[in-house]
C-alpha positions as CSV (number, residue, x, y, z in Angstrom):
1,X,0.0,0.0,0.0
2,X,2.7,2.2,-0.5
3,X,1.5,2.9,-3.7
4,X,-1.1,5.2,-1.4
5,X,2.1,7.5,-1.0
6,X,2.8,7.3,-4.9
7,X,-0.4,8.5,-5.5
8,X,-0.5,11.5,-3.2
9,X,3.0,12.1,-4.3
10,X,1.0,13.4,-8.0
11,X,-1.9,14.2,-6.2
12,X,0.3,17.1,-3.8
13,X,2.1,18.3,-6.5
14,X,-0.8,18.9,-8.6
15,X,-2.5,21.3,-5.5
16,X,0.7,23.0,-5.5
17,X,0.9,23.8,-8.5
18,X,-2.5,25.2,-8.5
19,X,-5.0,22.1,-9.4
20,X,-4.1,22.0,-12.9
21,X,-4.6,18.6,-13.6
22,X,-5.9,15.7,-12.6
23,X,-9.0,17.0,-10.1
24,X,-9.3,15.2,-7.2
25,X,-12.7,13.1,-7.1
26,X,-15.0,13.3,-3.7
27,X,-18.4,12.3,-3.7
28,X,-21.4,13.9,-2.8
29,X,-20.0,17.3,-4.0
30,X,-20.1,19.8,-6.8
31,X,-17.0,20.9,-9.2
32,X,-17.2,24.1,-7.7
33,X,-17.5,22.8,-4.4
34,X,-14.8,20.4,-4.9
35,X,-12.1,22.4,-5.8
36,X,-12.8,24.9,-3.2
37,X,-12.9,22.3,-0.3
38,X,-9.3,21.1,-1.9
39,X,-8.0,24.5,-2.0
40,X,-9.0,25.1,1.6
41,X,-7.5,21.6,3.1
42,X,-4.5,22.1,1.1
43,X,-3.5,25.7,1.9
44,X,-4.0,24.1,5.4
45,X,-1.9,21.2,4.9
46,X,0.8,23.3,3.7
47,X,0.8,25.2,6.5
48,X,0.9,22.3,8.6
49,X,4.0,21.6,6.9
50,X,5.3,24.8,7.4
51,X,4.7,25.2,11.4
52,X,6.6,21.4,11.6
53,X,10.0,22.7,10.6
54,X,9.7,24.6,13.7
55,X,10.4,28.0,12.6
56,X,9.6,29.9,14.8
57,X,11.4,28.1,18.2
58,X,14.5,28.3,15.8
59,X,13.6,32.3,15.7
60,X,13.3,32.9,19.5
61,X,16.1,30.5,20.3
62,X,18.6,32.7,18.3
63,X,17.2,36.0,19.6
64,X,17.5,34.9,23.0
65,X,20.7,33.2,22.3
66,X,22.1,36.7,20.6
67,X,20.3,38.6,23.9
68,X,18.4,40.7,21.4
69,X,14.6,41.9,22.9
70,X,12.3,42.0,20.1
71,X,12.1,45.7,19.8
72,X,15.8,46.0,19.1
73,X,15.1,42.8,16.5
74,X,12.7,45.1,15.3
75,X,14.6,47.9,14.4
76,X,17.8,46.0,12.9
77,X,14.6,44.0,10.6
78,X,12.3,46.7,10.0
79,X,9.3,44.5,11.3
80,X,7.1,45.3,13.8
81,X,7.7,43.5,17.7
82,X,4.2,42.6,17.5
83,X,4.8,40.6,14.1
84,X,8.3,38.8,15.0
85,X,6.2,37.6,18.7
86,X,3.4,36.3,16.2
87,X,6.5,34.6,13.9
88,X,8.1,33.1,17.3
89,X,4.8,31.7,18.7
90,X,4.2,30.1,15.2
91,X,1.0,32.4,14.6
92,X,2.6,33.6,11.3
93,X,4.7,32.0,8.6
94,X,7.2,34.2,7.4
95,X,8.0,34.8,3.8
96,X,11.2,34.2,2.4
97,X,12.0,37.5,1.7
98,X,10.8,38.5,5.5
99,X,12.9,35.2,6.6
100,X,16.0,36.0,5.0
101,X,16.2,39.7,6.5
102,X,16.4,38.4,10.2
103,X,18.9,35.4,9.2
104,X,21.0,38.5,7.8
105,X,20.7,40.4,11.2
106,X,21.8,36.9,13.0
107,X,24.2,35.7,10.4
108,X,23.4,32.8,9.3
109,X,21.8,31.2,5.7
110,X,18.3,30.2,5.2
111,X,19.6,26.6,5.1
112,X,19.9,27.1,8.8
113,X,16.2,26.6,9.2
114,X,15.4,23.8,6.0
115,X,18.6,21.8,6.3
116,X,19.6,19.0,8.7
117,X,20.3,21.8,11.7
118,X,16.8,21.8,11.9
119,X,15.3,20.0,14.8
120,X,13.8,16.2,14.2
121,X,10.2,16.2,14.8
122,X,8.8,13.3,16.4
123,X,5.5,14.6,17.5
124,X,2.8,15.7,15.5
125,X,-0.9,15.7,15.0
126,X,-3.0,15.8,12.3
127,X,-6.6,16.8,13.2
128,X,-9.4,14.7,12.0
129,X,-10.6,17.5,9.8
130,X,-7.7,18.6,8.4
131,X,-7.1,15.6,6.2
132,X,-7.3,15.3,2.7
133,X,-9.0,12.1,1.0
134,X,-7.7,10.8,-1.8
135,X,-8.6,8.1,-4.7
136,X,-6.4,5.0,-5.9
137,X,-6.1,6.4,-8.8
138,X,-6.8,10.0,-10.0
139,X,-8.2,9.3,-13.1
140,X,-10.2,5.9,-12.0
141,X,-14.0,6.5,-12.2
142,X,-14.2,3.7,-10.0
143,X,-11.1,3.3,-7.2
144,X,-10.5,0.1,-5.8
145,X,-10.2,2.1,-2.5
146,X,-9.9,5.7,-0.8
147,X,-7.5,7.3,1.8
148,X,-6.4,9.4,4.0
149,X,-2.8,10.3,5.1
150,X,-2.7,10.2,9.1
151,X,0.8,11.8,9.8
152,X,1.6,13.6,7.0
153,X,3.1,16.4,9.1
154,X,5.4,13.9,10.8
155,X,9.6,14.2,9.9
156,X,11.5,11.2,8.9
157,X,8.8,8.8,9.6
158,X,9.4,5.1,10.1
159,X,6.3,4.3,9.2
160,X,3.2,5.5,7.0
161,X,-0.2,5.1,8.7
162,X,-3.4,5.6,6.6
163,X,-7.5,5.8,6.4
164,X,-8.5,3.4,4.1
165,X,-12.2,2.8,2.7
166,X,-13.0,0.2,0.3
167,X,-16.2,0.0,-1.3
168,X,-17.9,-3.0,-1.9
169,X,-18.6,-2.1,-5.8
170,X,-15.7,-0.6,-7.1
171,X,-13.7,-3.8,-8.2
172,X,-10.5,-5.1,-7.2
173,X,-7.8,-2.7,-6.3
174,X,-4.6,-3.1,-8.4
175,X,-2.2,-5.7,-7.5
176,X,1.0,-4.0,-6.2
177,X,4.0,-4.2,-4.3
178,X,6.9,-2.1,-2.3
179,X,9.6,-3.2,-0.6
180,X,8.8,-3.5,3.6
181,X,6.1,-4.8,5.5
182,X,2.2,-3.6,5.9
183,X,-0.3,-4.3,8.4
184,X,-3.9,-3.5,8.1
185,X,-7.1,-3.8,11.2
186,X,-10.4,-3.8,10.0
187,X,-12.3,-1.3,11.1
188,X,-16.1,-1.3,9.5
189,X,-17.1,-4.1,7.6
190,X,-14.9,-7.4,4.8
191,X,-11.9,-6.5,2.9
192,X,-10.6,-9.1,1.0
193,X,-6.9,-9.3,0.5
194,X,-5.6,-10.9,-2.6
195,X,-1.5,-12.4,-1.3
196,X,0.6,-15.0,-3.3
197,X,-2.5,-16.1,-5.1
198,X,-4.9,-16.6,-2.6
199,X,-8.2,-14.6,-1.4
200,X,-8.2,-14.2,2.7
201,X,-11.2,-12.5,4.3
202,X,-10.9,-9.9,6.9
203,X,-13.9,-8.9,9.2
204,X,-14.4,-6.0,11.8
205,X,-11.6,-6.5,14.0
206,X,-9.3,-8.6,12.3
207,X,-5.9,-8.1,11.2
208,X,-3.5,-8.9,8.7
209,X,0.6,-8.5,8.6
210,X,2.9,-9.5,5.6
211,X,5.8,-8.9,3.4
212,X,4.5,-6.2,1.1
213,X,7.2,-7.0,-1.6
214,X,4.5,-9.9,-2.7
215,X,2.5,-8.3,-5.2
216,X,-0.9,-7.9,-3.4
217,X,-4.2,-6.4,-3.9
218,X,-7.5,-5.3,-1.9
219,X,-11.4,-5.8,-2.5
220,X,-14.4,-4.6,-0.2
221,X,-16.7,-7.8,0.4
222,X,-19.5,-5.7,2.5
223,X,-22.2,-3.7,1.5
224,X,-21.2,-0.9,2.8
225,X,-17.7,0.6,1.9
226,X,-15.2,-1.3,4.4
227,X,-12.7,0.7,6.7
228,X,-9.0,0.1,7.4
229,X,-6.1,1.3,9.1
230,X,-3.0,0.1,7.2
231,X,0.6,0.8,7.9
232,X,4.0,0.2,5.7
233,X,7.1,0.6,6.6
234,X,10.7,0.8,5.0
235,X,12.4,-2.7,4.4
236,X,15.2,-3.6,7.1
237,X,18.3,-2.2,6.6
């Protein structure tokens, strides 16, 4: 299922650059609707993103660590105390431009705060509605499954946790495969997991764990659209 990852990979870079391809499908709503609820959730998500690199603790740690007070910050930046306290407390992103003014005033490069200076993060939570859902395939009028990324603001992850429905009529899910290992728990409903040439069921509250290498594939066997946590992660080093 790391083919889920894949897929957003396209899907991420296409609401970056401004949805101009390849419109994400969601049910139940308009175009217009659509695109407005994806331009919302992603200016969010990129936030998200933004806030995880820790900015603004990097910000406050040098200012302290200079023994600058943010009105004397102020007037070597030409920004206003009240804006670098919002850019410290994370309340604000700061632009580049905005960003490389105070690295000038502290001397350092804007690598300081993207490259691997930065601090790891190892805790972070992505709020229930702040997700984005997602098809197998962009262009598949009928997906073998839906998700949603569960830790996409997470750092070096060791693992990849998703959401997954599958609904009963949408056909088999392609057969794949990625190096490392999955597990999925049933949530709602029968998923049906296609492994080394064999169908095995899984009802609410089972749960499955296998080498994901083996080109595998999923089915929804309920009426209603089956729900999944699955997890990969990285093959053994």
């Amino acid at each position: 299922m790391n083919d889920f990852m894949l897929d957003r990979t396209n899907l991420v870079t296409r609401s970056e650059d401004g949805f101009s391809s390849n419109e994400i499908r969601m049910a139940d709503v308009t175009v217009d609707e659509r695109k407005l609820r994806a331009a919302e959730n992603s200016e969010e998500m990129i936030r998200r993103v933004l806030i995880s690199y820790g900015i603004g603790s990097m910000l406050r740690q040098l200012r302290l660590r200079k023994k600058i007070a943010l009105v004397d910050l102020g007037k070597h930046t030409g920004l206003s105390a009240s804006m670098l306290s919002q850019l410290e407390n994370g309340k604000l992103i700061p632009t580049l431009p905005t960003l490389a003014r105070i690295a000038m005033v502290f001397d350092v490069g804007l690598e300081f705060f993207f490259g691997e200076k930065r601090p790891k993060r190892v805790f972070a939570i992505t709020r229930a509605g702040e997700r984005l859902r997602f098809p197998e395939l962009s262009d598949e009028p009928c997906p073998g499954y839906f998700f949603e990324v569960l830790a996409y603001g997470a750092i070096d992850k060791n693992m990849s946790a998703y959401l997954a429905d599958f609904p009963q009529d949408s056909g088999s899910a392609r057969e794949h495969a990625h190096d490392g290992s999955e597990f999925i728990h049933v949530l709602v409903g029968a998923l049906a997991i296609y492994y080394q040439g064999e169908e095995h069921l899984l009802e609410t509250g089972d749960s499955v764990y296998f080498d994901s290498s083996e080109a595998h594939s999923y089915h929804g066997r309920s009426n209603s659209p089956a729900r999944a946590i699955v997890i990969t992660t990285p093959p053994r080093i």
